[in-house]
C-alpha positions in Angstrom: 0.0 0.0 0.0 1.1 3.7 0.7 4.0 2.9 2.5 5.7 0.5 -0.3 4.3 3.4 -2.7 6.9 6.0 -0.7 10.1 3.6 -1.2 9.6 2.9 -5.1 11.7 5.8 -5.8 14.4 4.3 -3.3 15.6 2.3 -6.5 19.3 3.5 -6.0 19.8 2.2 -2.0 21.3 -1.2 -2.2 23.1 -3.3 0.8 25.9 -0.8 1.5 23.4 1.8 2.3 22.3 3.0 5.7 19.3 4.6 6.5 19.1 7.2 9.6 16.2 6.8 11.2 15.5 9.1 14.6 11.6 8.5 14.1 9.1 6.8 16.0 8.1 3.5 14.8 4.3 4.8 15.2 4.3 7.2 12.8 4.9 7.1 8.5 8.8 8.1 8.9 9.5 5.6 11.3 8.2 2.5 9.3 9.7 3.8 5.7 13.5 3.1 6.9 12.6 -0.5 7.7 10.7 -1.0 4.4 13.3 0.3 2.0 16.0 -1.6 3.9 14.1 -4.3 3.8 13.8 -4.1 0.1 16.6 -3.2 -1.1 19.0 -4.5 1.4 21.2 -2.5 4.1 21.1 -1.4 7.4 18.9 1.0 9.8 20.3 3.5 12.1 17.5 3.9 15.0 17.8 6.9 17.5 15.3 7.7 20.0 14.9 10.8 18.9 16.0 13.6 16.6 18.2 16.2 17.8 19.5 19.2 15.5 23.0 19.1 17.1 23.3 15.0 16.5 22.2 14.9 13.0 25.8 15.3 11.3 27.7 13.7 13.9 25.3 10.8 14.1 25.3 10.5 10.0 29.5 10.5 9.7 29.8 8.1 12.7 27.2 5.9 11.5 28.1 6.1 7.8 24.5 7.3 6.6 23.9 7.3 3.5 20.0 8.3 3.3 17.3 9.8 5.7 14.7 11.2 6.0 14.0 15.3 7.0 10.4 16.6 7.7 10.4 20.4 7.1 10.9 21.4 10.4 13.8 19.2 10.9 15.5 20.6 7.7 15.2 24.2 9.1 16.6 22.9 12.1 19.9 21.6 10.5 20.0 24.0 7.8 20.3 26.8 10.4 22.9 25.1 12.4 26.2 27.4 12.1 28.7 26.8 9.2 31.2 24.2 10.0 34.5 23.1 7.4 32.7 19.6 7.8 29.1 20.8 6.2 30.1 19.1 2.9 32.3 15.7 3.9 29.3 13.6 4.8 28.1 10.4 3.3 24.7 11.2 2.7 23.5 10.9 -0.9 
């Protein structure tokens, strides 16, 4: 259904793909990480929760390569102040 609607575009993750995930499993965000992965093969990243300050440190360390950003979360990061690092990340 919806869900496996929302990952059809996902075609490019494969099994050396991680997917950060600081959603709750109740809600839309939380179940599409586990659903692409499982489809397409590689890992999830769970975190409890997202914080603004984690999100880049979390995706180097854990070697993210997709996620996830509602709006409000993509403000929150996007205002974050410059850093040398802000374009040596694995995301794709």
């Amino acid at each position: 259904g919806y869900y496996m609607n929302s990952i059809q575009n996902l075609n490019y993750v494969g099994t050396e793909d991680a997917f950060y995930a600081p959603f709750p499993m109740f809600h839309g965000t939380g179940k599409v990480p586990f659903l692409a992965m499982g489809a397409f093969g590689g890992r999830v990243v769970v975190k409890e929760q997202f914080k603004t300050h984690d999100f880049w440190h979390d995706v180097d360390h854990y070697k993210c390569t997709i996620t996830i950003l509602l709006p409000a979360m993509a403000k929150w990061v996007l205002a974050l102040p410059p850093s040398p690092n802000d374009q040596r990340h694995s995301l794709k």
